[in-house]
N, C-alpha and C positions, 0 to 999 in steps of 0.2 A: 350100541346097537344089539339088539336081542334077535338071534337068530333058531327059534326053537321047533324042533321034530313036529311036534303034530300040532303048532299056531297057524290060522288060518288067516293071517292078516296079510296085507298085502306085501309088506317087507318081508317076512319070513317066508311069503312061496315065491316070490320072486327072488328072495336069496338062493333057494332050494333049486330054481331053476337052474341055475343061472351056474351053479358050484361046479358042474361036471360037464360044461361046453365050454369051448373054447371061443370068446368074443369076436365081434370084428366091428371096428367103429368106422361110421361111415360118415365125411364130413358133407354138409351141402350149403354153400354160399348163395344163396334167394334174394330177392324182391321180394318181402311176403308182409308189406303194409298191414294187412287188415288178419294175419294171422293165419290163413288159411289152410299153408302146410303145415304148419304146426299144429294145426287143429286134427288134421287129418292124421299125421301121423300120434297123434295122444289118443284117437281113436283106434286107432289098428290095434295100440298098445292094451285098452282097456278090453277092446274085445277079444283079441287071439289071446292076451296071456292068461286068459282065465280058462284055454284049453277050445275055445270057438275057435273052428276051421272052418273061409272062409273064399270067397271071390272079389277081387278087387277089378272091376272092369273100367277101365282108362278107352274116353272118347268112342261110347256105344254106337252111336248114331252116323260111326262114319267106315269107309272100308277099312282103316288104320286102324280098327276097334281090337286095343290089347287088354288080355285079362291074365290075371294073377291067383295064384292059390294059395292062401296064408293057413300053415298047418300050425293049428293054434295046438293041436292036441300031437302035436311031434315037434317037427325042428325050428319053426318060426318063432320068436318073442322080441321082446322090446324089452331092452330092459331100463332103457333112459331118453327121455327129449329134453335136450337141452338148449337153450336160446340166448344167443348172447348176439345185441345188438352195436353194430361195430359201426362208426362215424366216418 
């Protein structure tokens, strides 16, 4: 793996992110047949980590309507989705 100073690739800034925070892995056990949270979460990934801050708003249209702020250009990243489908 090539981890280099000024490579604009996506492994190298996402190593670069990634080197001087402290992780925290987060498990979630789904129904997710058709993909969907996986989908969503590979988007969060693609657009905060390239520094897009952002609003995630969960169920608009109802009084329970909760919104989220993904500071792509500070503390929020992704640094991995992983799927492992279990029998």
């Amino acid at each position: 793996m090539h981890v280099h100073a000024r490579c604009h690739c996506e492994l190298c800034t996402a190593a670069r992110a990634f080197s001087d925070r402290p992780l925290t892995r987060i498990t979630i056990l789904a129904h997710d047949p058709d993909g969907t949270l996986v989908k969503l979460l590979q988007a969060i990934k693609l657009a905060g980590n390239v520094g897009h801050s952002f609003s995630i708003v969960v169920d608009p249209d109802d009084e329970r309507e909760q919104k989220f702020f993904w500071d792509g250009d500070g503390a929020d990243s992704i640094r991995d989705v992983r799927v492992e489908r279990l029998t």
